[in-house]
N, C-alpha and C positions, 0 to 999 in steps of 0.2 A: 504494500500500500504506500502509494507515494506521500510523503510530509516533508517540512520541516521543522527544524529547531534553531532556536537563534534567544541568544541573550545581549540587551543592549540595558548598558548605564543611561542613566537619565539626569537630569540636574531638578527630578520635581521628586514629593515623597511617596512613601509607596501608598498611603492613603489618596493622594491627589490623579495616580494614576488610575489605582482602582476605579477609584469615582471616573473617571474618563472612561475605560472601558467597558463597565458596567451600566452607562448610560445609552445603554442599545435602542431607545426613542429619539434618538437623536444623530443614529449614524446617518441616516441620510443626508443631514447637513452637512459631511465631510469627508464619508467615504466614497472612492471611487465605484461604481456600479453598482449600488444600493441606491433603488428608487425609492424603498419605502417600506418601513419599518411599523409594526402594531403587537407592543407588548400586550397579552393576555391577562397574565395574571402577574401578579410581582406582591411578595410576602417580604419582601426584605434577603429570604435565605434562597429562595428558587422564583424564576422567573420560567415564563411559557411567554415567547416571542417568535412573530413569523417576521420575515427580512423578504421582500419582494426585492430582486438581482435582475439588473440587465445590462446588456449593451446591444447597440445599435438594434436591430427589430426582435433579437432574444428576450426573453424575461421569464424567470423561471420565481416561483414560492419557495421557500424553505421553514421549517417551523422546529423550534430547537426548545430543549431543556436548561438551564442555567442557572448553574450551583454559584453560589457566591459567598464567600468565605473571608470576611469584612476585611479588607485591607491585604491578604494573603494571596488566594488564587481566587480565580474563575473559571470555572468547569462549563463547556460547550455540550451540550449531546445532540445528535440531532436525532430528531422524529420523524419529519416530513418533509417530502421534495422529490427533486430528480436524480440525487445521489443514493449510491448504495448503502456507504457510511460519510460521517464527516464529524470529526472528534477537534475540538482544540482547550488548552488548555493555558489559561495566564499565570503567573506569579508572580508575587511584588515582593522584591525582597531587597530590605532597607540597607542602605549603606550608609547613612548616617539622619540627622533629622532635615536634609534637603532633598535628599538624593536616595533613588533604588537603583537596581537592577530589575529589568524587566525581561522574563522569561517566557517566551512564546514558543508553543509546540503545536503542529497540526497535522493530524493525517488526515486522509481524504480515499475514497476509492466510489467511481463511477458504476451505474449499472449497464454501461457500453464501455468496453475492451477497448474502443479503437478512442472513443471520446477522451478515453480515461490518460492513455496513451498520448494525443493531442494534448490535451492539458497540461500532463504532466512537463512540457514542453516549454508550458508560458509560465506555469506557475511560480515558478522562482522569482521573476519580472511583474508578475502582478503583487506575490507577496512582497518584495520591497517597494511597489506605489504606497501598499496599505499600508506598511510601517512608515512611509511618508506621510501619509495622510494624519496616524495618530498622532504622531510627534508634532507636525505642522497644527493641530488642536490640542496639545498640550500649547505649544507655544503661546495660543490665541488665548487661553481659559488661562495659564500659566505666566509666563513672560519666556521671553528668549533660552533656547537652548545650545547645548553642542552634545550632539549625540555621537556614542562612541561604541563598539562591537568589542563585546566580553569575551565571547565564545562562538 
């Protein structure tokens, strides 16, 4: 199953990013091919959120599980969509009271062989837009960063 993993320092705390990622009503303000986001339920500890995905005449539903563990991780599940599986997983983990490390993992695996095969092609290039996109909305919620590759 194709993923990645990647840990980046941040100059913001690991609560400030939490709160960034787990504000999933609002990715469409700033993530690339997210049209449109409808959290369901949200208890504070698990979230039921669908993410409406597109580009150019594509647009596919996704409907995910989301564990959230104040300040620490964020656990992805999916439930619903055109994928076979799609798991990801955040962590924040504090390196002093300005600054984390943010740990992003994601595997993925399509229910077409050749799609799956395609993708896994771009994905590396989409995932570093997204990591632009977060960082460029910590900047905007945050102030100025310099982001920097842990691992």
């Amino acid at each position: 199953m194709p993923g990645i993993h990647e840990v980046y320092r941040l100059p913001y705390s690991a609560e400030q990013m939490f709160d960034l990622v787990a504000d999933v009503g609002r990715y469409q303000e700033f993530l690339p091919w997210v049209v449109a986001t409808r959290v369901r339920s949200d208890d504070g500890h698990e979230m039921i959120a669908d993410m409406l995905v597109g580009f150019k005449a594509l647009r596919e539903k996704f409907t995910s599980r989301v564990e959230k563990r104040r300040a620490e991780e964020i656990r992805v599940h999916y439930v619903d969509g055109p994928m076979r599986d799609l798991d990801n997983v955040w962590r924040f983990h504090p390196v002093d009271a300005q600054s984390c490390d943010v740990e992003f993992d994601v595997r993925f695996s399509f229910r077409n062989a050749l799609f799956e095969k395609l993708a896994g092609q771009y994905f590396d290039k989409a995932f570093r837009k997204m990591v632009s996109a977060f960082e460029t909305r910590a900047e905007q919620l945050y102030g100025p960063s310099k982001r920097a590759a842990v691992t």
